[in-house]
C-alpha positions as CSV (number, residue, x, y, z in Angstrom):
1,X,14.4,101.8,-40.5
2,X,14.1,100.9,-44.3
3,X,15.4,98.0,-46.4
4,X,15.5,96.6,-49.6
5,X,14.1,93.4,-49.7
6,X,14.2,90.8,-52.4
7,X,10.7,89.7,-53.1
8,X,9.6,86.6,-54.9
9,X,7.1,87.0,-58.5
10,X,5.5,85.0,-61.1
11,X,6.3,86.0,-64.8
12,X,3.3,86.8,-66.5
13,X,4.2,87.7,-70.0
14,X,8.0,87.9,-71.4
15,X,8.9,90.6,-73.9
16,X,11.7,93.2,-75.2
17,X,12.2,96.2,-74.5
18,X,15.1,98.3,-76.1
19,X,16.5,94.5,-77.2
20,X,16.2,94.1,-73.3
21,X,14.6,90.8,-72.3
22,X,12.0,92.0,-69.6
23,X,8.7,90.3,-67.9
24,X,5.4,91.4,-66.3
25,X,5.8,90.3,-63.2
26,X,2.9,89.0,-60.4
27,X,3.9,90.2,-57.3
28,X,0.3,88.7,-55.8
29,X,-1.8,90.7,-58.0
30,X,0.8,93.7,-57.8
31,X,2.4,94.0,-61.6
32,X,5.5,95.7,-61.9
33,X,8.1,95.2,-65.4
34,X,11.6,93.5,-64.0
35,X,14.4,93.2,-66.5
36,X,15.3,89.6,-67.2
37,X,18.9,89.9,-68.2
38,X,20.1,87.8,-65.5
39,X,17.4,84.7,-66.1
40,X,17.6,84.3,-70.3
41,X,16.2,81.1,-69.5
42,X,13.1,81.6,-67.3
43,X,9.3,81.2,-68.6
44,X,5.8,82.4,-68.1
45,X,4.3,80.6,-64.9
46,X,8.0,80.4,-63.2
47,X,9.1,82.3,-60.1
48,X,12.0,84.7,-59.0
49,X,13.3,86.2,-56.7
50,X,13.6,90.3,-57.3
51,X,15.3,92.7,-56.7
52,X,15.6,96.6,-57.7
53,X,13.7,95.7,-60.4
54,X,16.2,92.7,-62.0
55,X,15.2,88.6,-61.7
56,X,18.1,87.6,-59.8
57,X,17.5,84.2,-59.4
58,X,14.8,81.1,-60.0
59,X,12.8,79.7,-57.4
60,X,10.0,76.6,-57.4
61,X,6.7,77.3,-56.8
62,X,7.0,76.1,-53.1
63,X,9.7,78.1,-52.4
64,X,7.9,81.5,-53.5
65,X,4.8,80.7,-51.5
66,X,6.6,80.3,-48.1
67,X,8.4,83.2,-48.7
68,X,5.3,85.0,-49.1
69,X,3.4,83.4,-46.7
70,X,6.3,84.7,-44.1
71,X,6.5,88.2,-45.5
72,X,2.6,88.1,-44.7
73,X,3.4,87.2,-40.9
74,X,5.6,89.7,-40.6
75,X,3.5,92.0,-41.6
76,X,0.7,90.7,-39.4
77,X,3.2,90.9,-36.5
78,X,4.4,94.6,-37.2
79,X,0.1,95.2,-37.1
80,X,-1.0,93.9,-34.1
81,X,3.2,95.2,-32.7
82,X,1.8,98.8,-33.6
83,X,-1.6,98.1,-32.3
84,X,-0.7,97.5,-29.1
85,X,1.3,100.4,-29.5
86,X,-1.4,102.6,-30.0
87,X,-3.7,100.8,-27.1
88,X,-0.7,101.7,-24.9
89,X,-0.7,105.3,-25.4
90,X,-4.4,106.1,-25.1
């Protein structure tokens, strides 16, 4: 099954592309350009939330972190899931 997820980054560096305000965005050391036309107000160091390559929203600092701290246990949990998986069928 696949599914778009909307995934929290840190902008890095803001500039414009095309007269389009876009951002290098930190996905944890992952850095992908996202278009800012929906955040005109958003800064280097802040967090959003993205999705299909467009800031859709602003999140705290906190608020990113948890959210990445649970996409990480999900994909611990989908590991050892498949794992077992594999222990199972030897």
């Amino acid at each position: 099954m696949a599914m778009c997820l909307a995934v929290p980054g840190k902008v890095a560096e803001i500039f414009q592309e095309d007269g389009v305000r876009m951002c290098r965005m930190d996905f944890g050391g992952v850095f992908r350009n996202v278009c800012l036309v929906y955040l005109p107000d958003i800064s280097v160091g802040q967090y959003a939330i993205v999705h299909a390559g467009f800031a859709i929203s602003a999140v705290d600092e906190a608020t990113a972190q948890q959210t990445l701290q649970l996409f990480d246990e999900i994909d611990s949990l989908q590991a050892a899931a498949e794992s077992a998986g594999d222990n199972e069928t030897e």
